[in-house]
C-alpha positions as a printed Julia matrix, in Angstrom:
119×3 Matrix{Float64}:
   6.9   38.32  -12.19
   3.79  38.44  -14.61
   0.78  37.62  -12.86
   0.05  34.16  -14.67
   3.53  33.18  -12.79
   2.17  34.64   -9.85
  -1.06  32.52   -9.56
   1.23  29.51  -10.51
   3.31  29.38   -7.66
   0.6   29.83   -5.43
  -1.31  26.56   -6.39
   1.82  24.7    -6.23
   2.37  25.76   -2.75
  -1.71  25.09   -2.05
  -1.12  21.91   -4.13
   1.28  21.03   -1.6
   0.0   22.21    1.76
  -3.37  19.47    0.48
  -0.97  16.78   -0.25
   0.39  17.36    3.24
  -2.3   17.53    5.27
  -3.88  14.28    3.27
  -0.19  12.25    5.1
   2.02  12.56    1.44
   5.92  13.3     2.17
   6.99  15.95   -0.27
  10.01  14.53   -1.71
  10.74  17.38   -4.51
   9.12  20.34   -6.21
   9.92  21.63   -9.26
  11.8   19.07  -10.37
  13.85  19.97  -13.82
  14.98  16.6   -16.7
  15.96  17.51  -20.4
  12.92  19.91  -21.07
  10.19  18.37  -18.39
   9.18  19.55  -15.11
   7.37  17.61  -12.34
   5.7   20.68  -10.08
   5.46  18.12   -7.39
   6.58  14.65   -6.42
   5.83  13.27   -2.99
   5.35   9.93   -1.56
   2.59   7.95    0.38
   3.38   4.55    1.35
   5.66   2.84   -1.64
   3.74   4.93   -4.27
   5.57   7.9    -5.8
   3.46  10.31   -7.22
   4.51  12.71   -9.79
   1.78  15.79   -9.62
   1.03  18.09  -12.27
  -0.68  21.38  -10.75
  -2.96  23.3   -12.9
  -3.67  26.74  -11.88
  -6.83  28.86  -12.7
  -8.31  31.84  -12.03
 -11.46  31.19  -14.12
 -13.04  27.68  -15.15
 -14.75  29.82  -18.09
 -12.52  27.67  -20.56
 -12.23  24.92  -19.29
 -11.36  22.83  -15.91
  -7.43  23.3   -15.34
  -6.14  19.53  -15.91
  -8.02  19.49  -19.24
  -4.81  21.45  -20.27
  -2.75  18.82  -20.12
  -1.39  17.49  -23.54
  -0.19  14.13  -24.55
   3.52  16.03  -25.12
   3.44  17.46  -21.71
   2.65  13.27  -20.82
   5.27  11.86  -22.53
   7.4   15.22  -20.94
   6.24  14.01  -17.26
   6.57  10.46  -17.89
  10.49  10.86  -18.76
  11.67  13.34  -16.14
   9.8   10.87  -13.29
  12.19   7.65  -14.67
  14.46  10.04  -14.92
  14.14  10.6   -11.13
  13.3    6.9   -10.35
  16.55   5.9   -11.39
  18.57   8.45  -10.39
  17.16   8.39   -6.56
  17.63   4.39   -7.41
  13.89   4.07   -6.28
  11.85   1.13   -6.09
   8.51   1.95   -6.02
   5.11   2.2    -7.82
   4.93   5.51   -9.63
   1.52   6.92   -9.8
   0.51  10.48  -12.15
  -2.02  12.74  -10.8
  -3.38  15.92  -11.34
  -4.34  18.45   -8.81
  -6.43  21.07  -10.17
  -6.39  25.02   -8.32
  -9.29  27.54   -9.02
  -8.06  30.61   -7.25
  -9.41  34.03   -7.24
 -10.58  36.45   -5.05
 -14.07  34.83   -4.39
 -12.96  31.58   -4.95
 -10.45  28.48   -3.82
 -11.7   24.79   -5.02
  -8.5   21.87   -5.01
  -9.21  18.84   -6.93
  -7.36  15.81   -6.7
  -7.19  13.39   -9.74
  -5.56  10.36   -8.52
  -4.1    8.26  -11.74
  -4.75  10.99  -13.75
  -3.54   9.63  -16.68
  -1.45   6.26  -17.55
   2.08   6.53  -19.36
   1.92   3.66  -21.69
């Protein structure tokens, strides 16, 4: 597995040990629709929120979540009504971004609550 892959998988899994330990259920991770995937969604209260985990070694170009584009959005956006309706949910659904900085020296989480809005 190239490294890049590597450093991936271990935000999500950081990504989701913070979500847990801040009372979130984990309700699905790595969720596939059409061409979209949701890297987390999990659940506080009646709010479902669909996480997007941005993994870093380096912030040298840029913080992580300033790497997500408006395709990935509309990407996101789909596979979570996608997953609304199929679970036949009925719930607020909330987008957030948790940003990773991993390296040897270094590990920073970031939570962006409402990280972006879908319409």
């Amino acid at each position: 597995m190239a490294h890049h892959n590597e450093l991936g998988k271990i935000g999500e899994q950081l990504a989701a040990d913070y979500l847990s330990e801040q009372g979130y259920a984990i309700r699905s991770r790595n969720f596939f629709y059409d061409k979209a995937e949701i890297d987390i969604i999990a659940q506080i209260d009646n709010i479902l929120v669909i996480v997007e985990v941005k993994t870093r070694n380096s912030d040298y170009f840029g913080d992580p979540q300033d790497f997500i584009t408006k395709g990935k959005i509309k990407l996101l956006v789909k596979a979570a009504n996608e997953y609304v309706i199929s679970n036949d949910l009925d719930v607020e659904v909330r987008f957030d971004v948790i940003s990773v900085l991993k390296n040897n020296s270094t590990e920073k989480i970031e939570h962006f609550k409402n990280a972006f809005y879908h319409f």
